[in-house]
N, C-alpha and C positions, 0 to 999 in steps of 0.2 A: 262852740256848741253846734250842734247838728241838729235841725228840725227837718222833717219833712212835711209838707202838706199834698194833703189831695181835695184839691177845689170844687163845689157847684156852684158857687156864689160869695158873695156875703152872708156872713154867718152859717155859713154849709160847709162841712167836710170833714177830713179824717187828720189826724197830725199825729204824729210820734216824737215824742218830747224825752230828753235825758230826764234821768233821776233828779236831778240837782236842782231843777227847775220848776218843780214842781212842789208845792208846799203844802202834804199833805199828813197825814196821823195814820200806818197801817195798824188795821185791827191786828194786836197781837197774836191772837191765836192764827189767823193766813200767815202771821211770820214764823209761827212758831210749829208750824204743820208741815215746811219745807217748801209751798208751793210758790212763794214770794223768790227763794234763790232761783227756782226750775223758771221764774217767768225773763228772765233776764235784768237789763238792768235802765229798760225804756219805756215809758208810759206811752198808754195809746189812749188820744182824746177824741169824741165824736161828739159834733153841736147838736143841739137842738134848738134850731133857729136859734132866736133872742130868747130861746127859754129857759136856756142854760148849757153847759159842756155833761157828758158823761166822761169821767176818768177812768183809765184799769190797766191791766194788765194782761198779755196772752200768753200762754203758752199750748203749744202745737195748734188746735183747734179748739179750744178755751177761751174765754174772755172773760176775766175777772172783774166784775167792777167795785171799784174799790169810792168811789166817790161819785156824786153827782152836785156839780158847781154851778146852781144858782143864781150865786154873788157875783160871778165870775172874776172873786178874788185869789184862785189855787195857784193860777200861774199869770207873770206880765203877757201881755198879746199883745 
């Protein structure tokens, strides 16, 4: 499995997570609109402090956000 991280801290920063790792529900219609194939096949996670992850997806200049993790149950860290 391939992660990357970009650090500020504890609880700060940027990660790129495979598919597989992540344990999410996409809204069907973003799967069914094509724009889930166009985004690849790697989530992109950003903290918000201890307040939570946002989860999504990019493509080119795009950020789809597809979840925002709370629980911080979506993926092991």
């Amino acid at each position: 499995m391939k992660k990357y991280r970009l650090s500020w801290g504890e609880e700060q920063g940027l990660e790129q997570l495979p598919d597989n790792v992540v344990s999410l529900s996409i809204n069907p219609f973003f799967s069914s609109s094509g724009r889930l194939e166009e985004c690849g096949d790697v989530y992109w996670v950003f903290w918000l402090n201890d307040k939570g992850r946002v989860i999504g997806k990019v493509n080119r200049n795009i950020f789809y956000i597809l979840a925002i993790d709370t629980k911080f149950n979506l993926y092991k860290h």
